[in-house]
N, C-alpha and C positions, 0 to 999 in steps of 0.2 A: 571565591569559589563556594562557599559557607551560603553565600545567598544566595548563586545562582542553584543551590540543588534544594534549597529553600521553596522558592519561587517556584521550581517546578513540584516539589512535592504539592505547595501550597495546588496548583493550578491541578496537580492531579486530583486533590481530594474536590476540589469545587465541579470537576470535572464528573467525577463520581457522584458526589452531590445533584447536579443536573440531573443526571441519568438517573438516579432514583428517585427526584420529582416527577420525571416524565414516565419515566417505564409502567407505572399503573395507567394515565392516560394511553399512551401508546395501546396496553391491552385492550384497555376499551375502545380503541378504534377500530379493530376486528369485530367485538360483541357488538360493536351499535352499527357495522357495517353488514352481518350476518342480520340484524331485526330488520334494517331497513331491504330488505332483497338482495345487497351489494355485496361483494366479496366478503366471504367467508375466514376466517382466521384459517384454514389449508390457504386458501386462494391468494391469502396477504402473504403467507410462507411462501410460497410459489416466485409470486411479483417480485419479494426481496431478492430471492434467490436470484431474480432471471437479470435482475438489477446490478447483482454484483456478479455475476458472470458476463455479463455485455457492455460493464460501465468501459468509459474509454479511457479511465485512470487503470493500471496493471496493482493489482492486490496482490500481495504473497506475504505466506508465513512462513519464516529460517525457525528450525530449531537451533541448537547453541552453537551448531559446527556451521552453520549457515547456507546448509541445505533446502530445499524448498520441501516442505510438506503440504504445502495448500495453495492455489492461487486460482485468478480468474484465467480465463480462453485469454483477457488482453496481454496479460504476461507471454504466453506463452506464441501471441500473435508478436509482440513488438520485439522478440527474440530469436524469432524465424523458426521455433521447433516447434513438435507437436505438445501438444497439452502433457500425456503418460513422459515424454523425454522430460519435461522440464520440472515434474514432479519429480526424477531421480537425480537432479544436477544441482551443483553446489551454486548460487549465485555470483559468488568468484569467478567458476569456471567463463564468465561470460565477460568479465571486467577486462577491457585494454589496457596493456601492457605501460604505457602514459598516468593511466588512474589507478592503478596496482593502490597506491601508498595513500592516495585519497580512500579510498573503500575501506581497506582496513583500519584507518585512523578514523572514520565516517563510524563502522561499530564497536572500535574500542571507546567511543564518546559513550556510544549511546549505551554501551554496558556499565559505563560508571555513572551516566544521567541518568534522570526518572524523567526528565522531557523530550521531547522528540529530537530528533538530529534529523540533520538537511544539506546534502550533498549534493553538488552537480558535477558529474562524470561522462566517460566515454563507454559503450558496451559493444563489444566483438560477435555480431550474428556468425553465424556457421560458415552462411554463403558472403562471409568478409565483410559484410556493407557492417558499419560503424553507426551508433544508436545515443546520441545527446540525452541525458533523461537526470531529470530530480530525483533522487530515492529523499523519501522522508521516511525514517526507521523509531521505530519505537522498545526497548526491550521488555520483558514481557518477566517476572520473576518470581520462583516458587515461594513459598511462608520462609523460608531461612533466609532470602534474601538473596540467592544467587539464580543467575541469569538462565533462562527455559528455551528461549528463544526471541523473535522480531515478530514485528508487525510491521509491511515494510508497502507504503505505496509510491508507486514508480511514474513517474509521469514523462510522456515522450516530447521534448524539446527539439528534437529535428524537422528542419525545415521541411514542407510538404511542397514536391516536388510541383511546379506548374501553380502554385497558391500564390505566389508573390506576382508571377507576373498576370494573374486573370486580374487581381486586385488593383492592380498599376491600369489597368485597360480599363475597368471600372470609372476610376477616380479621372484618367485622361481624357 
């Protein structure tokens, strides 16, 4: 257990590392993209944004009680409510009755690990239809060392309807 919270410290700091090799590059690819006529450091603000609101992975950030305080339009598409609903609901509220015990063993991991956790569950839309998805969660923690919230991306694993058989028609 000693190595495994090892291993991920190790992998968070390398991981921090990375990102502040790159982060002054990164800046500079606004500055030399505003010399050259090209999008502006606003206009890269912009694109990121438009990036992580239309990506087709679901972003959301639980504070400690595992509410949502942040997420993309995809969360709140792949849950059947609107974007302001799903900003006030607990991400539980949405977990089938089946994955109860998985979800909550999914963020007691990940409040005791410093590396991500990765579950695959069932989720309860409004209008009943049932929603396959990854959570890959990460928790998130103040200087004392106790848990803030997640960083939670959700990925949709349910079959798309009418995709298996265009693809069989394809191949035949």
């Amino acid at each position: 257990m000693k190595i495994r919270a090892l291993t991920g410290r190790l992998a968070a700091v390398l991981l921090m590392a990375v990102f502040l090799v790159c982060l002054p590059g990164l800046a500079g690819l606004g500055k030399a993209a505003a010399q050259s006529g090209q999008e502006g450091p606003g206009e890269t603000k912009v694109h990121f944004s438009e990036m992580f609101y239309l990506a087709p992975t679901a972003y959301l950030i639980l504070d400690s009680q595992g509410r949502v305080t942040e997420s993309n339009t995809t969360a709140a598409n792949m849950l059947g409510v609107n974007w302001p609903t799903l900003l006030a609901s607990s991400l539980g509220h949405f977990v089938a009755p089946e994955s109860r015990s998985m979800f909550e063993d999914h963020f007691r991991a990940a409040r005791r690990e410093v590396c991500k956790q990765v579950v695959e569950l069932d989720l309860t839309r409004p209008d009943g239809a049932m929603v396959r998805v990854r959570l890959e969660s990460i928790c998130a923690f103040d200087k004392q060392g106790n848990p803030v919230g997640f960083r939670v991306a959700m990925v949709n694993l349910s079959p798309i309807p009418g995709l298996a058989g265009s693809a069989r028609h394809k191949l035949g």
